[in-house]
C-alpha positions, 0 to 999 in steps of 0.5 A, spaced: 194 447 212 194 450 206 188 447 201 186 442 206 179 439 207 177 433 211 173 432 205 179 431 201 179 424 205 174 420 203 171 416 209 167 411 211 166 407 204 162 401 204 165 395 206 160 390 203 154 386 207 151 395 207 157 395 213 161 400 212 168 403 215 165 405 221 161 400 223 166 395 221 171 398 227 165 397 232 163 391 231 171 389 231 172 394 237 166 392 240 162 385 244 157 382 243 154 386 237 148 387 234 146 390 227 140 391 225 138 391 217 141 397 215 148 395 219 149 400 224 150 398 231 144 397 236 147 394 242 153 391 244 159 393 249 165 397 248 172 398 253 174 405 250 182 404 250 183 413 250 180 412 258 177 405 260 170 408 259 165 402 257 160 404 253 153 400 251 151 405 246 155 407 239 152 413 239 156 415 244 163 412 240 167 416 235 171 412 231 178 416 231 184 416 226 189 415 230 193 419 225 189 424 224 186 427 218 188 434 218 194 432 222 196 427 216 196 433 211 201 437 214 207 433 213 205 432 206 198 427 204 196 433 200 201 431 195 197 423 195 192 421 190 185 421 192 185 414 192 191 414 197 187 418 202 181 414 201 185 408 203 188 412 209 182 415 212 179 407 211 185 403 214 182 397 217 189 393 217 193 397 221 191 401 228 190 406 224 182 407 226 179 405 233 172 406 237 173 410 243 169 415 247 166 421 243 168 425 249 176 423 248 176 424 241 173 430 241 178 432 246 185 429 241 182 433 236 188 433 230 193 434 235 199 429 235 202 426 241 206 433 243 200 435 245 195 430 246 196 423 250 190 418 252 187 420 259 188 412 260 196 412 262 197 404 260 194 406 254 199 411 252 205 404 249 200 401 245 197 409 242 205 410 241 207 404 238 200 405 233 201 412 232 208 410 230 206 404 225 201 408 222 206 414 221 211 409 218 207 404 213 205 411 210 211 414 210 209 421 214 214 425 218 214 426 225 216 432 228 222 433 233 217 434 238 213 429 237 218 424 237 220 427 243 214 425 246 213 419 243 220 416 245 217 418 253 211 414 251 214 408 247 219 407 254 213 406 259 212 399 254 215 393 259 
């Protein structure tokens, strides 16, 4: 983890209409949405998919990297542009960012599938094939372990 800032990751860049990164991922995850004139999220229903929690209020949602920033550092963004870790942390076309329950995210924290699975056991296909289109499209490596574990998750798919 040498040298790594979740700072180093700039996030939550506007994305035009005074929405940004994290607003654009709720209104995609969310049902229903209102925004009032600064963007943010003031009503809408929300399916965690970590846990299957539904949440009515987005203060209560964290926007998760499904790849997480310092867990992204370790096998080697710290050699990327600053541009390429901007891009990283803002992904809005892979499954890279997702609204989920501050309470599960919280609890994933950096940690990779080895360590940490959604609570949620129908989730875990989507989570490994996520996890594992991420990892690919930017060419991160993947432990032993967690290719162990992803492998266990990715058999659970019909």
């Amino acid at each position: 983890m040498t040298g790594y800032s979740r700072e180093k990751f700039t996030h939550w860049i506007g994305q035009g209409d005074s929405c940004d990164t994290c607003e654009v991922v709720l209104e995609r995850a969310g049902k229903d949405v209102k925004r009032d004139a600064a963007c943010k999220a003031v009503s809408g229903t929300w399916v965690s998919v970590y846990d299957g929690v539904t949440v009515t209020d987005a203060a209560k949602l964290d926007i998760d990297h499904m790849v997480p920033l310092a867990n992204a550092w370790r096998p080697g963004t710290g050699s990327w542009t600053a541009e390429r870790r901007k891009e990283f942390a803002n992904d809005l076309t892979r499954p890279q960012l997702l609204a989920v329950s501050a309470a599960t995210n919280r609890a994933k924290g950096d940690q990779g599938p080895e360590d940490w699975q959604p609570p949620a056991k129908g989730c875990r296909c989507t989570y490994a094939t996520a996890w594992t289109n991420v990892k690919s499209t930017y060419q991160l490596t993947v432990t032993e372990a967690e290719k162990k574990k992803l492998t266990e998750m990715l058999e659970t798919c019909s």
